[in-house]
C-alpha positions in Angstrom: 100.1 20.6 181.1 98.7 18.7 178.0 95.9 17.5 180.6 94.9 20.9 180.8 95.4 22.8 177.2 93.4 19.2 176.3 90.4 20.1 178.6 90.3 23.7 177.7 89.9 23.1 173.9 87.2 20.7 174.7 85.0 23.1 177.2 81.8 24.3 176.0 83.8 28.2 176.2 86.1 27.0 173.6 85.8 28.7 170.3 85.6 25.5 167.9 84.5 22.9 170.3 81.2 24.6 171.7 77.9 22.4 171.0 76.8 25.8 168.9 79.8 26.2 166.7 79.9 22.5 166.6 76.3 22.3 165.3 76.2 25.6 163.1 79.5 23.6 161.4 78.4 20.3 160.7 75.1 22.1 159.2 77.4 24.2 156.8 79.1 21.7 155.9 76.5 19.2 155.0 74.8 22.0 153.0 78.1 22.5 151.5 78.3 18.8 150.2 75.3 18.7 148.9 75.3 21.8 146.7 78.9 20.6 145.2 77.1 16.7 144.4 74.3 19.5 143.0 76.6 21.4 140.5 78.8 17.9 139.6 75.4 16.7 138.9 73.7 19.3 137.3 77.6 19.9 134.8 77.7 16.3 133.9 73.8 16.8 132.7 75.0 19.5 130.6 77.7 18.4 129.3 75.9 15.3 128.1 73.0 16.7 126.3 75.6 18.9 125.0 74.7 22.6 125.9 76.7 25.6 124.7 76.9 27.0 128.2 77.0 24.4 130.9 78.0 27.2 133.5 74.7 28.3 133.2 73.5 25.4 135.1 76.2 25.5 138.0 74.7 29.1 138.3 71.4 28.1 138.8 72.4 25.6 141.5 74.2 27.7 143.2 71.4 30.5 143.2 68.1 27.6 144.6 70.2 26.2 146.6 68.9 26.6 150.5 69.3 24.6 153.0 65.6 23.4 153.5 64.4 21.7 151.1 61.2 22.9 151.3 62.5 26.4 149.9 64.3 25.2 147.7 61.2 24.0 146.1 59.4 27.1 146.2 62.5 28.7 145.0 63.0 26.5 142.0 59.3 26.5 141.2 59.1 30.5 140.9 62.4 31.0 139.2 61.2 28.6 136.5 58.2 30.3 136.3 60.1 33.7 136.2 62.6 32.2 133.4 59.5 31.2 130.9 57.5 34.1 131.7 60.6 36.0 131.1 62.2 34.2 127.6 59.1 35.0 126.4 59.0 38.7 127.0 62.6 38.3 125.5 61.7 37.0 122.0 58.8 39.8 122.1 60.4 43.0 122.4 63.1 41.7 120.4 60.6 41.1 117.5 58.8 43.8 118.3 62.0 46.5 118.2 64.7 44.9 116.4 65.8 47.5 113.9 65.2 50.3 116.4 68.0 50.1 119.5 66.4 53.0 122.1 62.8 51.9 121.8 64.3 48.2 122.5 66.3 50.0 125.6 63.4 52.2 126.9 61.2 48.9 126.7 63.9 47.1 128.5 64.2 49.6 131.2 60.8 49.6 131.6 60.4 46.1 131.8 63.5 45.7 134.4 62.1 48.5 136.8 58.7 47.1 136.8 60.5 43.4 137.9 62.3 45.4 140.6 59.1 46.9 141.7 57.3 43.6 142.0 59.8 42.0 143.7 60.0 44.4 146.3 56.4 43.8 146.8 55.6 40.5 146.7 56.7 37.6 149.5 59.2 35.4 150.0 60.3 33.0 146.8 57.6 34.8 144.9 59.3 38.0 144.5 61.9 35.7 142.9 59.6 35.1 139.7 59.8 38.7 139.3 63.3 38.4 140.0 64.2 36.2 136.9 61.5 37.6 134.4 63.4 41.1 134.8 67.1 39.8 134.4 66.2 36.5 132.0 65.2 38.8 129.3 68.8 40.0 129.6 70.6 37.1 129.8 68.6 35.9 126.5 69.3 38.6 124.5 72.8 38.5 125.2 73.7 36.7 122.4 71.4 37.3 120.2 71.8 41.4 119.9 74.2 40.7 116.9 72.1 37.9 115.1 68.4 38.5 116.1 67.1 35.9 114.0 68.4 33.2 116.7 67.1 34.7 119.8 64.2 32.0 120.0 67.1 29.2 120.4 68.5 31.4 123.0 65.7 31.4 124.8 65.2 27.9 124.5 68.7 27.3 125.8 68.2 29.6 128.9 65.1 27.5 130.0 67.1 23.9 129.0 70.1 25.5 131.7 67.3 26.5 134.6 65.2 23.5 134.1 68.9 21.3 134.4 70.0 23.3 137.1 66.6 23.5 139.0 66.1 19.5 138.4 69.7 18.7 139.4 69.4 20.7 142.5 66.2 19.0 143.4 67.2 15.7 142.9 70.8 16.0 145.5 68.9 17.8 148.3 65.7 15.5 148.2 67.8 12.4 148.0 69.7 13.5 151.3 67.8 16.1 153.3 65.2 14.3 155.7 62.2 15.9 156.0 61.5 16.8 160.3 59.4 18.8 161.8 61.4 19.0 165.1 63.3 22.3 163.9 60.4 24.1 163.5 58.8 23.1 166.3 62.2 23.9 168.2 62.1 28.0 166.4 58.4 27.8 167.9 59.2 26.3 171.2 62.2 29.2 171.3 60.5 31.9 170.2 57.8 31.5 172.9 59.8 31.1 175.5 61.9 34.7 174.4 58.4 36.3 174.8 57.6 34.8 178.0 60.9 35.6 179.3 60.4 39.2 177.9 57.1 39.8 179.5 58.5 38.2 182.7 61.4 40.8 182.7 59.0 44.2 182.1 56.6 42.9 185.0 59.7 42.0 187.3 61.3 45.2 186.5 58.4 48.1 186.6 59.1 47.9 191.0 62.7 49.0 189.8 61.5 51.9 187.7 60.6 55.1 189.2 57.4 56.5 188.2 56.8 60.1 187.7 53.3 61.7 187.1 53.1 64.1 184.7 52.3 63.6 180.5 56.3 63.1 179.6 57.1 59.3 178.7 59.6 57.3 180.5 61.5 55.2 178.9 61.7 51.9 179.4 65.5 49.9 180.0 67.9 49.7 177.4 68.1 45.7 178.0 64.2 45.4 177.8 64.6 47.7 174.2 67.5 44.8 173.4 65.6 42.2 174.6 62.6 43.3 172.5 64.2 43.8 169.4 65.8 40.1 169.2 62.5 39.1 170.1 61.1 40.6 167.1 63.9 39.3 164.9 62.8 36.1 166.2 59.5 36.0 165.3 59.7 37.5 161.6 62.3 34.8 161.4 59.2 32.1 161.8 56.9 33.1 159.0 59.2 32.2 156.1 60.3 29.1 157.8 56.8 28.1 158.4 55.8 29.0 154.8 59.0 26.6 153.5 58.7 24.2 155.9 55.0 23.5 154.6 55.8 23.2 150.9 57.5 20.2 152.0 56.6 18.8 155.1 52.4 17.4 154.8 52.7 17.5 158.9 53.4 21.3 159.0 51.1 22.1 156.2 48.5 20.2 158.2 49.2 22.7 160.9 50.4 25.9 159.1 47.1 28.2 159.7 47.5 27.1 163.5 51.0 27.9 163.7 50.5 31.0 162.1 47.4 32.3 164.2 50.2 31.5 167.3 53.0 33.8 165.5 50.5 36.4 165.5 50.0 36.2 168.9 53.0 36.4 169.9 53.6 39.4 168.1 51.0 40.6 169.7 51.8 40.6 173.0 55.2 42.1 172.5 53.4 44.6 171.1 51.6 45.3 174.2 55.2 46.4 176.4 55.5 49.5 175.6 55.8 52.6 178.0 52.7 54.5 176.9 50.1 52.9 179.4 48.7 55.4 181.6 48.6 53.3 184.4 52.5 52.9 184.4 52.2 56.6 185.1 50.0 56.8 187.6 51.2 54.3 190.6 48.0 53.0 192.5 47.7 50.8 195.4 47.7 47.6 193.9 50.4 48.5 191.6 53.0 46.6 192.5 50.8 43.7 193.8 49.3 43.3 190.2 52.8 43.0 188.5 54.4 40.6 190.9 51.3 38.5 190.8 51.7 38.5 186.8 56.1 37.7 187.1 54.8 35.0 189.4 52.2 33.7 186.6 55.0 33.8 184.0 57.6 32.2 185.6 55.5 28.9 186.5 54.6 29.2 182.6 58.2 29.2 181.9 58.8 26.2 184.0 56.5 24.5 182.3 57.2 25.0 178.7 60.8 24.0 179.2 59.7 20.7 179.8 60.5 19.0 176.0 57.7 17.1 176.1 55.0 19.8 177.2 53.5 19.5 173.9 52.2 16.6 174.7 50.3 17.1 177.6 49.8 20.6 177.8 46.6 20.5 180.4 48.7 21.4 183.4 50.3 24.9 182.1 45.9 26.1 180.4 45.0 24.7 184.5 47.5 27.2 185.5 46.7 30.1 183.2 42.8 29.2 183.9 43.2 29.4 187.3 45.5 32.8 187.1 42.9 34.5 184.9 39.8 33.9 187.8 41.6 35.1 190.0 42.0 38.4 187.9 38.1 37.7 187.7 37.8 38.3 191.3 40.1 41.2 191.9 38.3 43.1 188.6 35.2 42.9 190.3 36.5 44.7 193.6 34.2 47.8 194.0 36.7 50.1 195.3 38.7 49.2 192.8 40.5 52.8 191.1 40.2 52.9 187.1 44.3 53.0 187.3 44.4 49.8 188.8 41.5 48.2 186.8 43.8 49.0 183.9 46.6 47.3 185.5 44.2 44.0 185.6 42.6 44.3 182.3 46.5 44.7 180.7 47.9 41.2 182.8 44.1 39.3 181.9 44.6 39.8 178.6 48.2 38.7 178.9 47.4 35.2 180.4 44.4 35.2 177.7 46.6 35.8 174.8 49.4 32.8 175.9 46.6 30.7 176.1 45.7 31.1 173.1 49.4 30.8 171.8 49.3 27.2 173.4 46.4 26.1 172.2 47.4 27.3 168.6 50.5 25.6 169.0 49.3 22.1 170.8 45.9 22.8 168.4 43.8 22.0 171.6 41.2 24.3 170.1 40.0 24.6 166.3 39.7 27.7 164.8 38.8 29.3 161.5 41.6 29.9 159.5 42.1 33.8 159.0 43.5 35.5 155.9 45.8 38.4 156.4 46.6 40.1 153.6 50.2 41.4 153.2 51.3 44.7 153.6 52.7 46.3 150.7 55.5 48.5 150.9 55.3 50.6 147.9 57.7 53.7 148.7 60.2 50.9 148.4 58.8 49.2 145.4 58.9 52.6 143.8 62.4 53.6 144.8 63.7 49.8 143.4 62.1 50.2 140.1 63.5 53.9 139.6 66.8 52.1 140.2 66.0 49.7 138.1 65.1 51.8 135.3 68.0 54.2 135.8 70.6 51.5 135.8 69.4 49.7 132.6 69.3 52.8 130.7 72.7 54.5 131.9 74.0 50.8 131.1 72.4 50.5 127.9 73.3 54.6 127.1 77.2 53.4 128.0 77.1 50.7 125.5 75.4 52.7 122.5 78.0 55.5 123.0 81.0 53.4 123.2 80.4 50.3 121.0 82.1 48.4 123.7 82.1 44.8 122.4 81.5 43.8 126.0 78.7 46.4 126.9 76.1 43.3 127.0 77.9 41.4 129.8 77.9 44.8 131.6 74.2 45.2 131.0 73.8 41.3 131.8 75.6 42.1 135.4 73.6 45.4 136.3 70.2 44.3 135.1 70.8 40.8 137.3 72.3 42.7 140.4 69.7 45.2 140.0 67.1 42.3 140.2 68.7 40.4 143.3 68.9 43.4 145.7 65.2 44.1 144.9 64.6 41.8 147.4 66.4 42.5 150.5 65.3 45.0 153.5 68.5 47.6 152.3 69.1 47.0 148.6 71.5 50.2 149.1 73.3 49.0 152.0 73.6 45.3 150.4 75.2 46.9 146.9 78.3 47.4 148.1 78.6 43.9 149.4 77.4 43.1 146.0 79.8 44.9 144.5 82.8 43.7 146.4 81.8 40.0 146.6 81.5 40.4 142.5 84.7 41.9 142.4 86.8 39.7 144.7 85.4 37.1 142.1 88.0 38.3 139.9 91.0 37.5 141.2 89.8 33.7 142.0 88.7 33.5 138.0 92.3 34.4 137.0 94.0 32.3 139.0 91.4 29.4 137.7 92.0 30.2 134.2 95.7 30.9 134.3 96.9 27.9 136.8 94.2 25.3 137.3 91.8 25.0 133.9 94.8 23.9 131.4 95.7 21.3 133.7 92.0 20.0 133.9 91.7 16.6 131.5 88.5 15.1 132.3 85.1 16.0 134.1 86.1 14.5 137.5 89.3 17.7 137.7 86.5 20.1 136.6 83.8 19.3 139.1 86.6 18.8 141.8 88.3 22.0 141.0 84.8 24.5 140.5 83.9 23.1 143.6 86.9 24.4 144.9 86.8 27.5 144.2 82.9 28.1 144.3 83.7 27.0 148.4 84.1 30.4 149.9 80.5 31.4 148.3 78.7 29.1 149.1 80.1 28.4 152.6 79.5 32.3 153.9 76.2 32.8 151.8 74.5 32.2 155.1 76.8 34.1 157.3 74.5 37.3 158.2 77.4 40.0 157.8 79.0 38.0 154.4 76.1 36.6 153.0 75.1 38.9 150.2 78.9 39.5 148.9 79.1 35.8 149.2 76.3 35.2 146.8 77.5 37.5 144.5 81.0 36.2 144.4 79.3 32.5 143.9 77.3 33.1 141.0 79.6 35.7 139.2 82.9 33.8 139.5 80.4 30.7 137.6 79.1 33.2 134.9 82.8 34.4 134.4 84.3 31.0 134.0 83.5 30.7 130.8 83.8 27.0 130.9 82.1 25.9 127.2 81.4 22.4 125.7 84.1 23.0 123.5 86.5 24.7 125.3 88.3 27.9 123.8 90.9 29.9 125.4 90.7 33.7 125.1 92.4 36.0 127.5 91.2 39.2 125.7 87.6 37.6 125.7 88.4 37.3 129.3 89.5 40.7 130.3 86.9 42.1 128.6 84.4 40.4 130.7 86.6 41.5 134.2 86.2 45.3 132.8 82.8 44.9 132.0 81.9 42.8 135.3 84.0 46.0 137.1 82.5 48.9 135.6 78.9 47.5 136.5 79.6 46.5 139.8 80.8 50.7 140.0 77.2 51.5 138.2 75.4 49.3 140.4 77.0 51.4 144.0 76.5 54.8 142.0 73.2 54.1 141.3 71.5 52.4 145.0 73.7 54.7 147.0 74.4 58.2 145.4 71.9 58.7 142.6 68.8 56.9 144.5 70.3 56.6 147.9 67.7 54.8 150.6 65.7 57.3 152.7 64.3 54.4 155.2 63.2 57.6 158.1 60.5 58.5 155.1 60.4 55.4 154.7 59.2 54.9 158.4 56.8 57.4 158.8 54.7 55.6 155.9 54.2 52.7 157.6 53.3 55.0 160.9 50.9 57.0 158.5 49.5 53.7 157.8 48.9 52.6 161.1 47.1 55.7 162.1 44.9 55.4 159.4 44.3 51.4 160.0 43.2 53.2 164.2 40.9 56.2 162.3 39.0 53.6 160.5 38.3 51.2 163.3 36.8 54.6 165.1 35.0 55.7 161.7 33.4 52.4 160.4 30.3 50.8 161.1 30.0 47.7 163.4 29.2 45.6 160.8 32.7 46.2 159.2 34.5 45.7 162.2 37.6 43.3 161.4 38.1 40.4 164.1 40.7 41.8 166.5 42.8 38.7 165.8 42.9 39.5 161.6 43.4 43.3 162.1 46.7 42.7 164.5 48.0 40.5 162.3 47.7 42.8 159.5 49.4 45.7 162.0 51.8 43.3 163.2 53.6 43.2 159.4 53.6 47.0 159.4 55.8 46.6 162.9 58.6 44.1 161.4 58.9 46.5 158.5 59.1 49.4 160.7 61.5 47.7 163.4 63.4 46.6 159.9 63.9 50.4 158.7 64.6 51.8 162.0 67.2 49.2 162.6 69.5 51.5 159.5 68.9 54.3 161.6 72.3 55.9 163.1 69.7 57.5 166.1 68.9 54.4 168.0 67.3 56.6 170.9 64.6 58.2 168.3 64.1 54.7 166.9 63.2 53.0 170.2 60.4 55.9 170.5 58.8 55.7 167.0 59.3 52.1 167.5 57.2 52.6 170.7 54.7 55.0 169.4 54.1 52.2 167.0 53.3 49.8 169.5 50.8 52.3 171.3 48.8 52.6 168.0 48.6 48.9 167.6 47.3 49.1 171.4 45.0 52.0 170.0 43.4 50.0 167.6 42.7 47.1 170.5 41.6 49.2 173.0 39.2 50.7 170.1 37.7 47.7 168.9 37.4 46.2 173.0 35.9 49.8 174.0 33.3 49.0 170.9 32.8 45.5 171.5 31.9 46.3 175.5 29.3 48.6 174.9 26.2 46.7 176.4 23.2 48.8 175.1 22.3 51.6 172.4 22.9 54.1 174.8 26.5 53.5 175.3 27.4 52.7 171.7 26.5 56.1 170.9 28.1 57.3 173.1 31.6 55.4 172.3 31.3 56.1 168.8 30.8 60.1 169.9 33.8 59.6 172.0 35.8 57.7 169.4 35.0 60.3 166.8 35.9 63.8 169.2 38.8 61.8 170.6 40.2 60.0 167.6 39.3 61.9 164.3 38.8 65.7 165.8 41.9 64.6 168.5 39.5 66.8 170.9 40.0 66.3 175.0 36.9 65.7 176.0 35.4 64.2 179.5 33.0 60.8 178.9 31.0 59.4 181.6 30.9 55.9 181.0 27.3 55.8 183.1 28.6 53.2 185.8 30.1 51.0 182.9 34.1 51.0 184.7 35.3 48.7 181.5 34.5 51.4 179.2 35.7 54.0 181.6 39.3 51.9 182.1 39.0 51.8 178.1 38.6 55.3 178.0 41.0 56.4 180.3 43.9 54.3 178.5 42.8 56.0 174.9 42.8 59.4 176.0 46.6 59.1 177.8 47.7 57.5 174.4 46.2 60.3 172.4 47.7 63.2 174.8 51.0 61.4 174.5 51.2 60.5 171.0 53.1 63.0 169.3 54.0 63.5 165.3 57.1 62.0 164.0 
């Protein structure tokens, strides 16, 4: 019997003994070691150069920490940055409106809503420069609003606690994080073979499907939509770990542009499944020869890229897409061929074409020019953050003026800082109630410190031990996906409330105060993100899809001199997609947002087609003639017959562009 209850706990199906669990354990836990040796490193500092708030620099840890170290550059780089840039706005508009408190608020609110709005529009650990300048000014002011006069030291003390904090942090996680590239080349090596297992499942499964002439859509399977949408999640996931990763690893920086150029592909061809093709309408002769012939092509691909060391020697798996893609050669050039299953050809060529180049990018068998894709910025979102952020600081600041509240500041102080935070993720509505609640189950654990475990604390060693303690919970779950975000709120809130000082003074009215205050703006902060500016992410949606179309009507409309490379204008479409499949994802009609999701894909296969159909035209004659096409078909949306004069590329080309257009409704 023990035999067996033994075995069971140790099988890979056990809950705590899996490799996975086991792995995703020892992970949190080392990370969880090193940002405690980070905060008894970074309080000691503190306490030694004697600041007036050491707390200040557990905060900071506990905010850069991360567990590559590479972000946790970037991220203690920028909020630097954002702290200077920040002190200094401080100081001004305090000098500037000192003996006048609502032009002080209005510039405040101002200030704080234009953070928000830049945060929610840069990338990555940039946004968190905008983060800190919004909510430092805040946190410098605090003390000064009674004396003015010393809001320069205040300042100065702010940076001393970020700079301590940032240094400290720095120092732990460089000291005992080595520096690999195997993970990332492990997220590449997965996220390749998802999208080859993806592809492999929509070519294997199309002789399933019925097909049914006629202009109405069909679907595709709810698995393929499933297996799509963590295929996505997969690949957004790559960008920012490719961008940290290369702030602190020369070997990935040496490769970045490369591995970059191979995420965009891959985006790419995901793009490509969706169930707006009209030859997936139309069944032809060949069709079902054409799509076992490309699961066949796949699944030696897949065999091949298993192998760990395939990197290494990738010749045999390009000899096998070569050799797939000839023969494609040789069945496009069939006369008697029908435009249905020419299209079927051209879709599985460019396929093979495109994983080439994914493994060429990856294995850097072939140099390319490195190609700049500017980022896509989301301004109904920036907008909608910095109205919040506006609103809050001036209902905050209002609250305060009104009521005299001794403790209105550390209200303000929470707000404005929340405020700041959420700026930054996909939902800043949906994550303020996690905010809120993490803040507010901070409470509780800051009584219980105060009242039962800080008297009985004699030396530094009790005091790093017991914060440690009770910081444990925040910074274990901060990168659990469902508890992450109240986690980080209940982390850095229970350290500002602690109100551990150099000289330490016991005040439980002081303390109270600051649980009110810390209560009433965690309230604000929900009233404000969810009732008074709640999240509209359908509108939301259809600006990105307004966007695309007009990225398709200027491919059709410009000159072919200003034709982008095909490669540079998918990778800017392929950011508008991850934002999209990231608002759609808060929809409650999951059916509606699998077919704007797939309406989204056929304009990024629009705006390919387009630029192919354009780049195939062999002489004058037919140029002007696509470019009459593209502007009837495109800009007037006109059905209209083209002969392609006995060019069957640009009559396959044509073909697909006017199903898409006939099938491409509004939203």
């Amino acid at each position: 019997m023990t035999t067996i209850v033994r075995k069971r706990l140790w099988s890979p199906q056990s809950f705590w003994f899996s490799e996975a669990r086991w792995s995703g354990f020892l992970k949190t836990t080392a990370f969880a070691v090193r940002v405690c040796l980070s905060v008894g490193l970074a309080l000691l500092v503190a306490f030694v150069v004697q600041l007036d708030s050491p707390m200040s620099t557990v905060t900071t840890v506990v905010i850069v920490a991360h567990p590559m170290v590479g972000a946790l550059v970037s991220k203690s780089l920028w909020r630097v940055l954002g702290t200077v840039f920040g002190a200094g706005l401080s100081v001004a508009i305090m000098g500037c409106f000192v003996q006048s408190a609502w032009l002080y608020f209005v510039a405040l609110a101002l200030i704080v809503g234009l953070a928000c709005m830049t945060a929610s529009l840069l990338r990555l650990y940039r946004a968190y420069a905008a983060v800190l300048t919004g909510y430092t000014i805040i946190i410098v002011a605090f003390s000064s609003f009674s004396h003015p006069e010393s809001v320069f030291m205040s300042a100065m003390m702010r940076l001393s606690d970020v700079v301590i904090g940032v240094v400290s942090t720095a120092v732990i996680f460089l000291a005992t994080s080595p520096r690999r590239s195997q993970p990332v080349h492990r997220a590449l090596n997965d996220a390749f073979l998802a999208v080859l297992e993806h592809a492999k499942s929509f070519h294997s499964s199309l002789t399933a499907l019925s097909v049914a002439d006629g202009s109405d859509f069909r679907t595709l399977p709810v698995a393929l939509y499933d297996s799509r949408q963590a295929v996505l999640k997969k690949i957004t996931a790559l960008t920012p770990l490719l961008e940290y990763a290369a702030s602190d690893n020369p070997e990935i920086k040496d490769h970045l542009s490369s591995y970059k150029m191979a995420v965009n592909q891959m985006a790419g061809v995901i793009a490509g499944y969706h169930p707006h093709w009209s030859n997936l309408h139309q069944p032809h002769t060949r069709f079902y020869e054409i799509h076992a012939y490309a699961t066949r092509m796949l699944k030696n691909v897949i065999d091949g890229i298993r192998n760990p060391s395939w990197r290494n020697d990738p010749e045999s798996i390009l000899k096998t897409l070569d050799q797939g893609i000839q023969s494609l050669e040789i069945f496009e050039a069939e006369e008697m061929l029908t435009a249905a299953s020419l299209a079927s050809v051209h879709n599985v060529k460019n396929l093979l074409l495109a994983l080439r180049r994914i493994i060429e990018e990856l294995t850097e068998k072939k140099n390319r020019v490195p190609m700049r894709v500017s980022p896509y910025l989301e301004w109904p979102t920036a907008l909608r953050n910095g109205a919040r952020g506006i609103l809050i600081t001036l209902l905050a600041t209002f609250i305060w003026y009104v009521t005299a509240w001794p403790n209105g500041p550390m209200m303000m102080m929470y707000v404005i800082a929340a405020s700041s935070l959420l700026s930054t993720v996909p939902s800043a509505s949906k994550a303020s109630m996690a905010m809120a609640i993490g803040t507010v189950l901070s409470i509780p654990a800051t009584w219980i410190y105060h009242v039962y475990v800080l008297p009985l604390i004699s030396g530094y060693c009790l005091l790093w031990l017991s914060l440690s303690f009770f910081l444990l919970p925040g910074i274990w779950l901060q990168f659990h996906p469902k508890y992450s975000i109240g986690a980080f709120g209940y982390a850095v809130f229970f350290a500002i409330q602690s109100l551990v000082t150099n000289e330490m003074v016991y005040n439980d009215i002081a303390l109270t105060n600051t649980w009110m205050a810390i209560i009433c703006g965690a309230v604000l902060l929900v009233l404000v993100f969810r009732v008074f500016l709640p999240p509209n992410h359908e509108s939301d949606a259809n600006a990105i899809m307004r966007s695309l179309r007009r990225s398709v009507n200027l491919l059709a409309t410009s000159s072919s001199h200003h034709l982008p490379f095909a490669e540079q204008w998918q990778g800017d479409q392929i950011q508008k997609l991850s934002r999209l499949a990231l608002k759609l994802s808060f929809l409650s009609q999951k059916d509606r947002a699998r077919d704007v999701l797939d309406r989204a894909f056929s304009l990024v296969s629009l705006g390919k087609l387009i630029l192919e159909l354009r780049q195939n035209a062999e002489n004058p004659f037919e140029k002007k003639a696509v470019r009459m096409f593209l502007q009837d078909a495109i800009i007037r949306r006109q059905e209209i017959t083209y002969e392609a004069f006995g060019n069957r590329t640009l009559s396959s080309g044509i073909e697909q562009i006017q199903f898409i257009l006939k099938n491409l409704q509004e939203i």
